[in-house]
N, C-alpha and C positions, 0 to 999 in steps of 0.2 A: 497500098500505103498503110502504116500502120499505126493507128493512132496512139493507142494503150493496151500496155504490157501488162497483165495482172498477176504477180506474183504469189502463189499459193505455197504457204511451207507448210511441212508436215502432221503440224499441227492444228492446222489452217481448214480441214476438210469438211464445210459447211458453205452450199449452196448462197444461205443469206447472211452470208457474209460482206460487211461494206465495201471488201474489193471490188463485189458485181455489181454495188449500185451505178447503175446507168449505163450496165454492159451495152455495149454494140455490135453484135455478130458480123456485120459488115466492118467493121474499121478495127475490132480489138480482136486480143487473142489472151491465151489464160497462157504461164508460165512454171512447171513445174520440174524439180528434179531430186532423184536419189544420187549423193554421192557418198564417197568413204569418211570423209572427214565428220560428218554426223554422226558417225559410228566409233569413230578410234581419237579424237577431242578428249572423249574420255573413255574406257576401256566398254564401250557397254556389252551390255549380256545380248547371249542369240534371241531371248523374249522380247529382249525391250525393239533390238533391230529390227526383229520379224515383225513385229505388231505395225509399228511405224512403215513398213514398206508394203505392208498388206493391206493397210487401209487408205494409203498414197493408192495403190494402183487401182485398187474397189473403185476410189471417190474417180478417178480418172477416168475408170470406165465409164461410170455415171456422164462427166462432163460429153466426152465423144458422144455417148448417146443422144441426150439433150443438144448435140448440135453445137458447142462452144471448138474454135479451133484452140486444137491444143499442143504446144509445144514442151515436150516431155523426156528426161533425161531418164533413162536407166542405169540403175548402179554399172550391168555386167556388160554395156557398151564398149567395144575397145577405146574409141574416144573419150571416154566418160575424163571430165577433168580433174576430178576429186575434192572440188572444195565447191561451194554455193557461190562464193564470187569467182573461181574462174570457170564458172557456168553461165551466172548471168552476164560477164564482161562478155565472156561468145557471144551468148546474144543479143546482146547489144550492138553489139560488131556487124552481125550476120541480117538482124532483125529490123536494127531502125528503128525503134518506136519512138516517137512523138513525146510521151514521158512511161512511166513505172508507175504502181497503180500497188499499193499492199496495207492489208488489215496491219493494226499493231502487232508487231513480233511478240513472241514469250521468252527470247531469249535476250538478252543483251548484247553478246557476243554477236549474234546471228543478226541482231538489227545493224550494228554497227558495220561490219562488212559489206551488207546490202547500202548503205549511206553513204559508206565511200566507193562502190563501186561507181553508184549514180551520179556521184560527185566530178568525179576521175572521167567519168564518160562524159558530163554536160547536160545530162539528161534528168529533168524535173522528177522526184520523186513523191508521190503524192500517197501519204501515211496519213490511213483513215480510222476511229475510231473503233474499236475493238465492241461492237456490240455485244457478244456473246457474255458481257460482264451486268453485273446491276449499278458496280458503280465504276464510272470513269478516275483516271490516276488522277485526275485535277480536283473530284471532288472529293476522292481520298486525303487530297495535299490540303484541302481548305480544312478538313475535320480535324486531320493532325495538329494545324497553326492554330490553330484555336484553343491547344489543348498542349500543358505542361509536359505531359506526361501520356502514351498512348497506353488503350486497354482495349482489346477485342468485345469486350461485353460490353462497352458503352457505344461501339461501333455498330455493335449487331444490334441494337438496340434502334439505332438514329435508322438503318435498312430496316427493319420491320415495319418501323412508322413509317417512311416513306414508301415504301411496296407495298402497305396494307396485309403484309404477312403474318397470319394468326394474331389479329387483333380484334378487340372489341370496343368499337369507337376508338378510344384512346388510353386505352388499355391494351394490355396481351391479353392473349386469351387465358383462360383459367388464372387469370390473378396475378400470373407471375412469369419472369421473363425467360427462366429457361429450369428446367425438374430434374437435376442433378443427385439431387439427394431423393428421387425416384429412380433409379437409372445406376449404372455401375455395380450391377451386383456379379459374383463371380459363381461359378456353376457349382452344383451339389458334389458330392464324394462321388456319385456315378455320371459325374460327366453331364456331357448337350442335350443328351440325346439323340434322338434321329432330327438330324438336322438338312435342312431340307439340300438338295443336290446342288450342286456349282450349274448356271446355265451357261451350256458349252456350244460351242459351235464347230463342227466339223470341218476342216479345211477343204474349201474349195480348190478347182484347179489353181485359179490366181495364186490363192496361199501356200497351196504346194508347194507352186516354183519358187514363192519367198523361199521356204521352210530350207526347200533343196540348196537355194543358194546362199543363204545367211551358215548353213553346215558347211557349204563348202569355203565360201570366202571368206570367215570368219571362226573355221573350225578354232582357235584358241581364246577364243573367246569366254569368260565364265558363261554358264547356266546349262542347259538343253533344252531341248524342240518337243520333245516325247507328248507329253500334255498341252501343248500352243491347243490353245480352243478360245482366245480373246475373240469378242464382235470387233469385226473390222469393216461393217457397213453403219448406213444408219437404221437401216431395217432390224439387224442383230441389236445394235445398241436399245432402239426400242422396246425392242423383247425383253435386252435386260432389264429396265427398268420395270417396265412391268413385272416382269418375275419378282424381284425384288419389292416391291409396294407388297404384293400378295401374299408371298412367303414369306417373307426373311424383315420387314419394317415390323410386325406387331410387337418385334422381342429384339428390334437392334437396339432398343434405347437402354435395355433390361441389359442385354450380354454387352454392350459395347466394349467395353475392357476389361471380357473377361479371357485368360487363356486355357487352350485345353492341350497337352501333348498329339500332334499329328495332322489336327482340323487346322487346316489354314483357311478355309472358308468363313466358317461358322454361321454369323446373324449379321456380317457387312453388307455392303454394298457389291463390294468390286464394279461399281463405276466411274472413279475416278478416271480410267484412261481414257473413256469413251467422252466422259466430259473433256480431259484434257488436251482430245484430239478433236475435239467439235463437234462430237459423231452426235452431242447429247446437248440442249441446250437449259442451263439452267431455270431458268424459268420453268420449264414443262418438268425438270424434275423436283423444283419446289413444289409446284402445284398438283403434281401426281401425289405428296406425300402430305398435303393439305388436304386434299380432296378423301383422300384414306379416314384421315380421321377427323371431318364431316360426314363420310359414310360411318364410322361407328366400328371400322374395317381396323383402326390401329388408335392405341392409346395416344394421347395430346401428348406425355411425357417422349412416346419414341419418335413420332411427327417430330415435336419441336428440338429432339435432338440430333435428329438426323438434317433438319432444315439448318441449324446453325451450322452443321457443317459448312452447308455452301453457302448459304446466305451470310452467315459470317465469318466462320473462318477461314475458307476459300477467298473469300471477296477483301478480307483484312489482310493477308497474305499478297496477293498479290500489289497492295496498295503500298506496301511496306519497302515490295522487290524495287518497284518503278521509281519512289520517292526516293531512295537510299543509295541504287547503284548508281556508277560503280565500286564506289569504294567499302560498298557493305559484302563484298567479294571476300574481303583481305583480313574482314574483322577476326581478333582473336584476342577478347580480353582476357581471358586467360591466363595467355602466353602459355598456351597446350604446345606442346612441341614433339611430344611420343610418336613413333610413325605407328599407322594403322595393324595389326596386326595381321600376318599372312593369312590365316585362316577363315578372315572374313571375305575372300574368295574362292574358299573350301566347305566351308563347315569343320572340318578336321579339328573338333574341340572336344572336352570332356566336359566341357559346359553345357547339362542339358539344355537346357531353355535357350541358350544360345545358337547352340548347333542343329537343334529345331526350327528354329526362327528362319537360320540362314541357308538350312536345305531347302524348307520352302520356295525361300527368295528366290535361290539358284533354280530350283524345279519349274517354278512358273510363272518370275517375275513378278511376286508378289508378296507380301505379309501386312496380317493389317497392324493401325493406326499405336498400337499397346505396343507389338514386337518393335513397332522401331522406333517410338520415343523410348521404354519403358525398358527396353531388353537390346537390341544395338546399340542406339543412342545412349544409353545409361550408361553401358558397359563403357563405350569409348571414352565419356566424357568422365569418366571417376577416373578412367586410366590415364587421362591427359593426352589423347589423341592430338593431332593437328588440325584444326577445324576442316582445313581445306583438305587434307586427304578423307575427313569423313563424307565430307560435302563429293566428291565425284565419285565415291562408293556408290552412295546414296540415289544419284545422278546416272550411275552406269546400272546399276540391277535394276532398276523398277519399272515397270512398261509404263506409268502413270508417272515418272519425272518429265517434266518440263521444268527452265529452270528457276521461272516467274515464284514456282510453286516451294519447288522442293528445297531450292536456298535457304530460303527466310525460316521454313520448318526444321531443317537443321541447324545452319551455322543460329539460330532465334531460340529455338524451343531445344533441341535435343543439346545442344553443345555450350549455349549458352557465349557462344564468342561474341556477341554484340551486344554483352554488359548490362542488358535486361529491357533492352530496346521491344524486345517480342512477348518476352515471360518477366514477371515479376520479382523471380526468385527462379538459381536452378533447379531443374527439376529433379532430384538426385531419392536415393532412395536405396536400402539393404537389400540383400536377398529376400527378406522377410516380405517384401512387399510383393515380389516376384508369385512367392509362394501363396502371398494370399489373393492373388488375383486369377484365383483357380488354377496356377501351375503345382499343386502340392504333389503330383503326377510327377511331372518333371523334377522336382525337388526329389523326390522318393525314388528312382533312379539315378541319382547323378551321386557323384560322389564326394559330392561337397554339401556341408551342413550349414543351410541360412541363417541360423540362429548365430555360428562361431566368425568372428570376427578375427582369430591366431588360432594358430594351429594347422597341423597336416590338412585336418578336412574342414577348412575355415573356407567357408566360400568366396568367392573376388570380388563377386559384386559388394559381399559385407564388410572384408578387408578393405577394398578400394574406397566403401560411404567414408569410413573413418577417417583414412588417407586425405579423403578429398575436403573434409573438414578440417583436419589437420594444416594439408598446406592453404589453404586458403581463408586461414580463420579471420583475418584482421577485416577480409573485404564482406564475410559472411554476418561477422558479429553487427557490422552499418549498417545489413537488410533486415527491418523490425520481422519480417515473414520466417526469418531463417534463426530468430534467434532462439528459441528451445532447441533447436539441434547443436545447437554453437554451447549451449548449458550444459549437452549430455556431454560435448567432449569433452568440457572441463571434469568431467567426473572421472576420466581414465586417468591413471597412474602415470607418471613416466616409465615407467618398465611397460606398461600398457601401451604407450603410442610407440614405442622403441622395437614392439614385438608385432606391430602394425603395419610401422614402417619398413622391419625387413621381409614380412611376407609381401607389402605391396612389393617392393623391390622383384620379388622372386616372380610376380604375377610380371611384371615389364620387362624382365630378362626372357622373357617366354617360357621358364621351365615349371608352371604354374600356368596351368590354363590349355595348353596345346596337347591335343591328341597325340599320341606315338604312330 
């Protein structure tokens, strides 16, 4: 007989997880499955597939070994049902459990199916606290109502004080709450220099047979497999962190948003997916980059800028997704309506910096945090994209989307469709800024001049700032943040916004922007 069914989704793969509290090997069993509908929901990439099914079947091994029965769906089963609820109705069918047993989902979508299957069956579903967070969605909600108006810096503020995260009594450490104006600088005329290696992992058999079949059953899928080297245990994730503390934290706070043409590595992280698969639990990697610089190992400004990531921005993000949906899906103040352009499932652009960004993405399922608010994200939101087509771009290339995460940072920060719920002001910005944040490489290749706003080689991003000031002036000139930009339009001519307006035209007809 079977008491409890413990549901483990993909993103789910952590041992001490609340599902297992008060596992019982005699009476319970664990519940897992790959199907297609995770995959083609929204078009994703063969990285982001691979990664998700390589670390599903790693963590799985794990569980068999430790002795957990385990009931396990594989994608290439001739039975495989194709969706997570008509997987788990089988089982339920077949199974009999007693009740359903699941850490808080990351998806909304994916919670909501699992809710009505349980429902529909009769069977008690029993959704338990997402430990793997510092703060729960209820005391994310209590900080909100308290508060006119949300801001991430007073958020990450109220978690340092209660985590005792780089403080001093009741203080921050060094005087001050975060060293911004230490930090952001962009790299010299010769580049990163040697910049230390990507830690890679070699695909084991397990991963092969992903790699084999994610090629075969999803050959039209964007990206390739060529470089897949993601940790897909928790032993790999480990290592990454570690590497990362050692190497690459003394100078992330220094390079964080700097770009260089070709390094898609640089001074990141690259662990967001490992955190956003479980592989990683925050905590230990706050405290690995606290501990850095009380060893003397890394300066306080790259510590405390890499800790706001997770400790705040991570953590405000997700409080945003749980508080807002569903309907924070749909937002588009805007009223963007442009479809995405082709190419950003190509690269096929004459936009250097873009078509950098995005063969990355496509290569290995990644670019960091600059390329896609500062460089996709930009690009889209001047041209008036449709929030929702940028949001399952977003959603399908990246191995580190989940959707708690990736929503709120785009349709919030890059696109701005929820009317300044996330960001204060959009984040909008010329060529000029591209160029000065170490792309003057890509700038100098490409055949568009950041400086020129009209003309043959007026760049889009700088056509499009104008554009987007333009049509948006009435709601731009209300945001006190935005108003010297709203002052420089006024200083263009009418023949000036006329010769603005028909190069933007020519950049959204496609014949401006698109490779031959």
């Amino acid at each position: 007989m079977l008491k409890n069914l413990m549901i483990v989704l993909g993103d789910q793969l952590d041992l001490d997880s609340s599902a297992f509290d008060g596992f019982d090997p005699t009476t319970d069993a664990v519940w897992m499955a790959e199907v297609p509908e995770e995959s083609t929901h929204v078009w994703s990439s063969k990285q982001r597939i691979a990664l998700f099914l390589a670390a599903m079947r790693h963590f799985a091994q794990g569980l068999r070994e430790a002795g957990y029965l385990l009931h396990y769906t594989r994608l290439d089963q001739p039975d495989n049902r194709g969706s997570l609820a008509a997987e788990l109705q089988f089982a339920i069918k077949t199974l009999a459990p007693h009740a359903l047993v699941i850490s808080g989902a990351g998806d909304f979508r994916v919670y909501k199916s699992i809710q009505a299957v349980a429902r529909e069956a009769g069977v008690p579903l029993d959704v338990r606290e997402d430990r793997h967070f510092y703060s729960t969605v209820r005391q994310f909600a209590d900080h909100a109502q308290e508060r006119k108006s949300l801001r991430m810096e007073y958020f990450y503020r109220e978690m340092r004080r209660r985590h005792r995260v780089l403080m001093n009594g009741d203080q921050p450490t060094g005087g001050q709450w975060n060293f911004d104006s230490e930090n952001r600088e962009a790299f010299g005329k010769t580049g990163p220099g040697s910049v230390p290696a990507r830690t890679t992992f070699a695909p084991d058999a397990t991963t092969q047979e992903v790699i084999d079949l994610v090629d075969t059953r999803f050959a039209s899928h964007p990206g390739t497999l060529h470089s897949f080297a993601w940790p897909v245990t928790r032993a790999q994730a480990l290592q990454s962190l570690d590497a990362f503390v050692t190497e690459r934290l003394p100078l992330f706070g220094r390079y964080q948003d700097a770009l260089w043409p070709g390094e898609a590595w640089l001074y990141h992280s690259h662990l967001s997916a490992a955190l956003n698969l479980k592989l990683l639990n925050p905590r230990e990697v706050v405290a690995a980059a606290e501990a850095a610089y009380h060893a003397g190992a890394a300066p306080l400004a790259c510590a405390e800028g890499f800790i706001r990531q997770i400790l705040g921005w991570r953590e405000y993000v997700r409080g945003i997704y749980w508080t807002q949906m569903p309907a924070y899906a749909d937002r588009n103040a805007l009223d963007a309506q442009e479809p995405l352009p082709a190419w950003y499932w190509t690269g096929q652009t004459d936009m250097a910096c873009l078509r950098d960004a995005i063969e990355q993405t496509l290569a290995h399922g990644y670019s960091h945090h600059i390329q896609r608010l500062m460089v996709t994200g930009l690009f889209a939101l001047l041209l008036g994209v449709q929030p929702q087509q940028v949001h399952a771009w977003y959603l399908s290339v990246y191995v580190d989307a989940v959707e708690w995460v990736e929503l709120p940072n785009t349709l919030g920060m890059a696109m701005y469709a929820d009317g300044g719920l996330m960001a204060s002001k959009p984040y909008i910005a010329t060529g000029k800024y591209i160029e000065r944040m170490g792309s003057k490489q890509h700038c100098a290749s490409c055949r568009y001049d950041p400086a020129q706003r009209e003309g043959e080689r007026a760049c889009p991003f700088t056509t499009l700032y104008w554009d987007f000031l333009a049509r948006h002036e009435k709601m731009l000139a209300a945001n006190p943040r935005m108003a010297l930009q709203v002052r420089n339009l006024a200083r263009l001519s009418d023949a000036q916004k006329q010769a603005v307006a028909e190069r933007a035209a020519a950049i959204r007809s496609g014949t401006v922007g698109a490779s031959a």
